[in-house]
N, C-alpha and C positions, 0 to 999 in steps of 0.2 A: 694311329697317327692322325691327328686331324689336318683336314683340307681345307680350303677357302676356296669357296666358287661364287661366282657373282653373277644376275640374271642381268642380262642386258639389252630385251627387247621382251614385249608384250601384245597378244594381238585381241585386241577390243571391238568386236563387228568389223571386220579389216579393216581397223585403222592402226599404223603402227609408229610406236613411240621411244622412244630412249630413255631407259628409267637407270636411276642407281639403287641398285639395292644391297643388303647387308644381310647376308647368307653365313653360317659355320654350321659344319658338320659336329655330329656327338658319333658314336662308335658306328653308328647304324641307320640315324634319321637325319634328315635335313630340317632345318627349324629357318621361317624365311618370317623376315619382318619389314614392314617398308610401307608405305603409300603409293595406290593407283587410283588413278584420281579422284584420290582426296580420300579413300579408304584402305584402313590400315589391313593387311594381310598378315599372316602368321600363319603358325604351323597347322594348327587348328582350324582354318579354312583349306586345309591343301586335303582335295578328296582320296589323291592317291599320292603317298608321302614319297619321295626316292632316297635311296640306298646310295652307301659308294659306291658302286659298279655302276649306278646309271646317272653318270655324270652328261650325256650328252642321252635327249629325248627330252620329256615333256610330261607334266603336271598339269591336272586339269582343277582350277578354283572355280568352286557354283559359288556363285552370288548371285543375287537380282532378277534370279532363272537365266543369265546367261551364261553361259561355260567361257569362261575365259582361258584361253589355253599361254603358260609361263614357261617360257623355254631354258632350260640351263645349261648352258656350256661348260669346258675347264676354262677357269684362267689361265692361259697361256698364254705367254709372250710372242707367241706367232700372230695373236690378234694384232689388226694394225689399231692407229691409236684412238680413231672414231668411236673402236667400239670397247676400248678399255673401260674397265671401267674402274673407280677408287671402291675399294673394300674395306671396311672397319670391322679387324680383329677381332671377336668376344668370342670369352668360351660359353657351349650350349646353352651347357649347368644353368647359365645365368639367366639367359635368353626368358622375357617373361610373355606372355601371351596376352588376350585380351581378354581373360575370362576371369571371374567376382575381381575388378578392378574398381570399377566404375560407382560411383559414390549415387549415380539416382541416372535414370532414363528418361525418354523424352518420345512421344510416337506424335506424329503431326505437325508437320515442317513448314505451315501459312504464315501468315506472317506475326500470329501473336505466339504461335509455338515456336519458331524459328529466334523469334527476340527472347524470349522467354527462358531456351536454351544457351544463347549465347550470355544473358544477364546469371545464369546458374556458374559458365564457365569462370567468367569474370571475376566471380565473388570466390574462386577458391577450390570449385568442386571437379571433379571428373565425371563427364556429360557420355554420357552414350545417347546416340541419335537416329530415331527407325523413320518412315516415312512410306507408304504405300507405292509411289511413285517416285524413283530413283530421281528423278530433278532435282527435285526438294531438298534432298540431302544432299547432292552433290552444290546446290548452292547455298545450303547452309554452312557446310565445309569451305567452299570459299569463300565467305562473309568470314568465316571463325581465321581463317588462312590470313587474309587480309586486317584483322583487329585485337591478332591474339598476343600482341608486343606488352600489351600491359594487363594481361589475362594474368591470375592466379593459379586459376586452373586447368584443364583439358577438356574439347571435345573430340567424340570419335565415332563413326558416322557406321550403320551396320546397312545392309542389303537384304535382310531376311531376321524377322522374328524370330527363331532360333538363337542365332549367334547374339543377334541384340540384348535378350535374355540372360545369354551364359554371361555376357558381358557386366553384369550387375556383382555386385556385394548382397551379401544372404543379410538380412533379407531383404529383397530385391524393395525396391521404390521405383513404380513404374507413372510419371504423368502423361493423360492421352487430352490433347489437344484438338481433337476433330469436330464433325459438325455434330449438335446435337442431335438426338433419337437412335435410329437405326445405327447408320455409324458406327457409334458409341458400341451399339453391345457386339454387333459385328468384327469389331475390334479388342472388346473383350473377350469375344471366341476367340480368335485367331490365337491371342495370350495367356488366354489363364491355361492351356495344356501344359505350357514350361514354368508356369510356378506352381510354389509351395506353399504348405499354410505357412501363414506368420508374415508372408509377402504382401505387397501394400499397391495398390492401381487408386491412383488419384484424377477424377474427372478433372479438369480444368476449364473447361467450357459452360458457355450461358444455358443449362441442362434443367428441365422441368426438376422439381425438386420430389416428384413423387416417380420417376424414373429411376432417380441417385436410392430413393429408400428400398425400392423392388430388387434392384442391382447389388447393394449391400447385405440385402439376408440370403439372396439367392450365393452371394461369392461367400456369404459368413461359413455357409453350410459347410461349404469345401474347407473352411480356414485359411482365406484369404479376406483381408482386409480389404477397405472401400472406404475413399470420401469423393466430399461433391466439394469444390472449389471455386468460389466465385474468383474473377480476375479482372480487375478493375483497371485504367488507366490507356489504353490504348497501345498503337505499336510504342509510343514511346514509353509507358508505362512498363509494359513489360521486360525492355529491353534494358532501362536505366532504374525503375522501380516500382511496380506497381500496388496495389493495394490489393489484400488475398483476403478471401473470410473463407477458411477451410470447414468443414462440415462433417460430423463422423464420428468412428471409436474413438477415444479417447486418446486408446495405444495407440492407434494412424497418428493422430495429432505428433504426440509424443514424439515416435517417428522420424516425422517431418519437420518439427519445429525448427529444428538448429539451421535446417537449409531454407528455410520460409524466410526466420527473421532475418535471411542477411541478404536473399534478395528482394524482400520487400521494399517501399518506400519507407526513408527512415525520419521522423517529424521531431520537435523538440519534447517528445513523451515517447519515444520509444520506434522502434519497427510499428508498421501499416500494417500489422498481422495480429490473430489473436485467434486462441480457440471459440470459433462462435456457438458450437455444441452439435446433440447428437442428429442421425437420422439425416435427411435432408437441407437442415437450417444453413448447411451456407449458400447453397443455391436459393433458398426461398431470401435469406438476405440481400445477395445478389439482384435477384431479381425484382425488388422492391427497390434497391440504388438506382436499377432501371428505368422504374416507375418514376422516381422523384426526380431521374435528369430528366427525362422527358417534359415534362413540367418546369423546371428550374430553365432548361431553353427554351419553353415555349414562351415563358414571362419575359424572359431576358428579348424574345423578340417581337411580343407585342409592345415594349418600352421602345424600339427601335423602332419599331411603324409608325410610333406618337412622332419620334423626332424626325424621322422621315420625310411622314405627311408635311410638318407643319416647317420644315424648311425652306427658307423663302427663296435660297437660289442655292448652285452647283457650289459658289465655293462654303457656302455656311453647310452644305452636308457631307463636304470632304473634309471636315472638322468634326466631325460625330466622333472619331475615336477618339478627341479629345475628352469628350464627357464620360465614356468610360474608361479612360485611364486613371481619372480622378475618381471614378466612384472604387474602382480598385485599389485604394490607398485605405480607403475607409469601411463602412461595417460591411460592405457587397464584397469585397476582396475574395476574390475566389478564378480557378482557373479556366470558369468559361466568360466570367467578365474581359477577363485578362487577354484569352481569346479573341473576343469579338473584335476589343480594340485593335487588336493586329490584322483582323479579316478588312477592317474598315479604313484600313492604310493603304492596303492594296492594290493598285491601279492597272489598268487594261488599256494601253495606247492611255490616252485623253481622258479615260471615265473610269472610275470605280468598277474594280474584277464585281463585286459584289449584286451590280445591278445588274450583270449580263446572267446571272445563276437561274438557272430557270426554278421558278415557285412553287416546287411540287418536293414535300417533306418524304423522305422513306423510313420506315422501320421494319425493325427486323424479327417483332412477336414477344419480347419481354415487357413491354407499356401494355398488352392486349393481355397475358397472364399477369399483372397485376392487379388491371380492373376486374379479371374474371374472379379471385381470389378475395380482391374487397368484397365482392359481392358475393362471394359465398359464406363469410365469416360477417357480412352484414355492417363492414365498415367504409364508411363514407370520404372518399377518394377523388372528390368532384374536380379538383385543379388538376390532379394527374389523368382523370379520365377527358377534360375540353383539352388537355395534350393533343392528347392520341387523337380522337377526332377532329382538332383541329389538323392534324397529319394528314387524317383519312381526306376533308375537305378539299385538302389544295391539290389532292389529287386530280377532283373532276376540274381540269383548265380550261377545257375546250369549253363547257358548260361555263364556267365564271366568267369568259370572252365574249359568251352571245347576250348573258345576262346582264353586265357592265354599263351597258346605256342603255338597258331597260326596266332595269327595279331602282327606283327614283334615291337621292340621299339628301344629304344637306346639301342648299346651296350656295352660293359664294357669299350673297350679304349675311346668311345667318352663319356660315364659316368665321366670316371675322368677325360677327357680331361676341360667338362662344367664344374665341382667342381672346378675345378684349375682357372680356366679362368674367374668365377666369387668371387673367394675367399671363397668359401663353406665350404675346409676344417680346416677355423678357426672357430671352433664351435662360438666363441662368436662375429665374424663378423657376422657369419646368424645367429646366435637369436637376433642381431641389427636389420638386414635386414627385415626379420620375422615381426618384433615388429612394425614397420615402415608401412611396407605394410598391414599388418592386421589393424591400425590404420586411413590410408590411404582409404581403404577397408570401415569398418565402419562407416566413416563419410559419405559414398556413398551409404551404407543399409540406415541408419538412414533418410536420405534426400529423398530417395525414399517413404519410409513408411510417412512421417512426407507429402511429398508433396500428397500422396494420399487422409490424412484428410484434408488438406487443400480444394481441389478439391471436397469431398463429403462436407464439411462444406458450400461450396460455393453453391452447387447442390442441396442441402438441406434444407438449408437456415436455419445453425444450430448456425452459430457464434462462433465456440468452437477456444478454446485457446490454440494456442500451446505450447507456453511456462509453461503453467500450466498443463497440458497432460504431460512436459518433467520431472514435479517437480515431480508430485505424480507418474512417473516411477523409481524415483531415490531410493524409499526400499522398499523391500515388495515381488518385482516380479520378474519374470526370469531375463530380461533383466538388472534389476538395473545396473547402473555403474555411475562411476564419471565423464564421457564423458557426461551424463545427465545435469549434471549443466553448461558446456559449450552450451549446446543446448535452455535450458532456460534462460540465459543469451542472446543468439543471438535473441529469438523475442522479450524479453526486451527492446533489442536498437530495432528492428524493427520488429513491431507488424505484419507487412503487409511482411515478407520476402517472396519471392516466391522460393527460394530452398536456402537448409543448404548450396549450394556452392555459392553465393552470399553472403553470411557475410562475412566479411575482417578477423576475428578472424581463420575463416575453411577455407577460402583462402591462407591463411599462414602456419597454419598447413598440406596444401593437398601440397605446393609448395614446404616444406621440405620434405614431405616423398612418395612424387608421381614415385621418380626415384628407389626407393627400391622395390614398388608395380612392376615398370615396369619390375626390372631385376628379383624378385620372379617368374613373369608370363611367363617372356622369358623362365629362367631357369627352371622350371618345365616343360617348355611344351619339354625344348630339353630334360631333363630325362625321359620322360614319363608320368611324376606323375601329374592324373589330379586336375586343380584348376577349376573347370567352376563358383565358385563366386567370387574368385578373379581375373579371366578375365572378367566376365562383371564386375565387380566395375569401373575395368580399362579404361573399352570400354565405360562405363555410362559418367566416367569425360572426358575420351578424346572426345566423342563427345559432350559436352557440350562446348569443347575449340574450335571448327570449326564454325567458322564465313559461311561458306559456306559447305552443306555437300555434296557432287558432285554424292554420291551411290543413296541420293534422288534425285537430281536431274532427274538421269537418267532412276529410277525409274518410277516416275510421266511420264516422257516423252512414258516409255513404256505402262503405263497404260493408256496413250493417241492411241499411236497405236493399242494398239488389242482391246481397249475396248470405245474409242471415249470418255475416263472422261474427257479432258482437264485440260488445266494447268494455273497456273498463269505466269506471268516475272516480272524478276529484273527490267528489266527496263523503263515497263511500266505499268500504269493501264488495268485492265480487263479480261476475261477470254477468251483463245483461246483454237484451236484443230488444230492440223495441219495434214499433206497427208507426212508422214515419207517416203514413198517408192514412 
């Protein structure tokens, strides 16, 4: 005969609470389903099961390494009413547990893993969720608690690698969100005991991309799967759409796709997502997205020290977000233009939040492995590498406060001497100018970053596509913009381009706005105000335009003299050394 018992008190580190839960016996076991805070329990968590006979005693659940001890009464109608509790009827039979439910897992609960999981829940799926530190999870469960009205899906939050595990669908799909290096494989221990071959661990973090390849033949061995995932777009990206370039087996891809494309960012050509290929290549793509924002802000706000500077009072620079909200309508339309304009709205009492930010740039080591990288494959990166250093620079503040009134600049007559002389003070001639050169500027980042994959795709022997690389950058992630689909349109016509300035389309665009770039660079440098990514952008196209560069030449020749390399000639075959002196 079956019974109905119902648990009606729980002690958690003594604190005690009043729960409802929904208990039926089967002829001999108890099967107990419910949520404590915020994690679902079942029979399969219960360390030592009870029988009908031991209706009154205690059940001990390990989770989290705590033992939680679950006490079970009869329902009896001598209980008074405080501690009744309502029971829902089901037979056993039926009763399903948490184990191969769960449609993909989630281990790392910061804040892009945590959005990451709740953007999987949203779209349909059943989320299993680990977290090293029980906080994590118990506020991701309340985020999921509080937003899951228009959810599709499910998440469901584990306390120990084990049950997290069992909790999956064969073959398991496990994404680990943590810090890159160590971390990472530490957390690969901890998991790969409970899987099987044919099981799938997807990095999703900013992860050296020759770490993801070590870690893929090392887990192949076993037959378990591995990719590297770049994850582009920030908390909000993640959590409403961000842009993914998976990296790996083919089968991983395969895998994964169905759940990729529907929470990725979705653009007018499809989901933000695409197989980028094998080995490492989504992180080494990632990591070059890196590269080229870096660069892409630092332009965007050396344009903004021009307007800056040359603002004659408070209320003409609490109008700056006017000039880029306009250049966002037009070929600059991208979401760190779109950005700025709203940082530059923002006010603090009486003055701009903006001016109180103190001036010291950080990063976080993906701009530093992309210069390391150009330079190892011998490809020239100059706007993304004055990025990064100009980062490093505004570090030293205390140094740039003693220096300030002591390394001399321009001064005030020849200030507006240069504003006259290049038409500056028609505010809306320089935010032409501006608009021009920052344009000018970008198609010069982007060709640097863009020939870098190229070069490891060749080195690698990866075959990735740039044009499809430019499509799934176009929503989702920092860089997005509308200059994107100019970019994928260029290896459309030519699959094989060897740099964005060889298209006839960025040829035309660089030859209308190359002379605005030039007076920008001239006239900032005679005001003082430094641009060092808009003067190498400058110096990347101009010397792409010299048929002969005469500083190598002279070069080589000297590395001939003090150091016997030799050199080649123009106008012969073979290698020589000559006796300079």
């Amino acid at each position: 005969m079956e019974r109905d018992i119902s648990i009606f008190s729980f002690s958690v580190e003594q604190e005690m609470v009043d729960v409802e839960k929904h208990v039926s016996f089967s002829s001999s076991r108890c099967f107990i389903q419910g949520t404590v805070f915020g994690t679902r329990f079942n029979s399969s968590s219960i360390v030592s099961k009870c029988t009908k006979s031991s209706f009154d005693g205690q059940v001990v659940v390990k989770n989290d390494r705590i033992n939680r001890k679950v006490f079970f009464l009869r329902n009896s109608s001598k209980f008074s009413s405080p501690l009744a509790m309502t029971v829902e009827h089901q037979n056993a039979a039926n009763t399903k547990s948490s184990v191969d439910v769960a449609d993909i897992g989630l281990i790392g609960l910061a804040v892009m893993g945590q959005n990451l999981a709740l953007n999987m829940a949203e779209k349909g799926f059943r989320v299993s969720v680990y977290n090293r530190t029980s906080s994590k999870t118990q506020d991701t469960l309340q985020r999921y608690q509080q937003e899951q009205s228009h959810f599709f899906g499910q998440l469901e939050g584990f306390y120990s690698i084990e049950s997290f595990v069992r909790s999956l669908k064969r073959p398991r799909k496990v994404v680990i969100m943590v810090k890159a290096g160590s971390p990472v494989d530490s957390t690969i221990t901890s998991l790969e005991k409970y899987l099987e071959p044919g099981d799938l661990i997807i990095d999703g973090g900013n992860e050296w991309y020759e770490n993801t390849q070590r870690r893929s033949e090392a887990l192949a061995s076993k037959g378990i799967l591995y990719m590297g995932m770049g994850v582009s777009g920030g908390e909000e990206g993640a959590r409403h759409g961000p842009s993914l370039m998976p990296g790996g087996p083919l089968e991983a891809w395969n895998l994964m796709k169905d759940i990729l494309s529907k929470i990725a960012a979705q653009v007018d050509d499809g989901p933000c997502v695409t197989y980028i290929g094998p080995g490492g290549s989504g992180n080494y793509v990632k990591m070059v997205h890196n590269g080229i924002e870096y660069a892409d802000m630092q332009l965007i706000g050396e344009v903004y020290d021009i307007l800056r500077n040359l603002s004659s009072n408070n209320t003409d620079n609490d109008k700056l977000y006017e000039i880029f909200e306009r250049w966002n309508r037009g070929d600059l339309q991208s979401f760190l233009i779109e950005i700025t304009s709203h940082i530059l709205k923002v006010k603090d009492k009486d003055t701009l939040l903006i001016d109180k930010v103190l001036d010291q740039s950080g990063s976080k080591g993906t701009g530093m492995w992309t210069i390391q990288e150009a330079a190892k494959r011998g490809i020239p990166v100059s706007t993304i590498s004055a990025a990064l250093d100009a980062r490093y620079l505004s570090s030293f503040k205390d140094l740039r406060v003693v220096l300030c009134n002591r390394l001399q600049g321009t001064g005030h007559t020849e200030r507006n001497t240069v504003v006259s002389s290049y038409g500056w003070n028609d505010r809306e001639f320089l935010a032409s100018e501006l608009e021009k050169a920052l344009y000018a500027a970008k198609i010069c980042c982007y060709a640097q970053g863009m020939a870098l994959i190229q070069k490891a795709s060749y080195d690698e022997e990866w075959k990735l596509d740039c044009g499809e690389i430019a499509r799934i950058w176009k929503g989702g992630c920092i860089i997005r913009a509308k200059f994107l689909d100019r970019i994928k349109e260029a290896y459309k016509r030519q699959p094989n381009l060897r740099s964005l300035l060889e298209d006839e389309h960025f040829i035309a665009d660089l030859n209308k706005c190359q002379l605005s770039l030039r007076r920008v660079v001239s006239g900032a440098s005679l005001l003082g105000i430094p641009v060092p990514a808009l003067a190498s952008a400058l110096s990347y196209y101009d010397s792409f335009r010299q048929e002969i560069l005469s500083s190598s030449q002279l070069i080589q020749a000297q590395r001939d003299y003090f150091g016997a390399h030799t050199y080649k000639r123009l106008d012969k075959e073979g290698v020589f050394h000559s006796k300079w002196l």
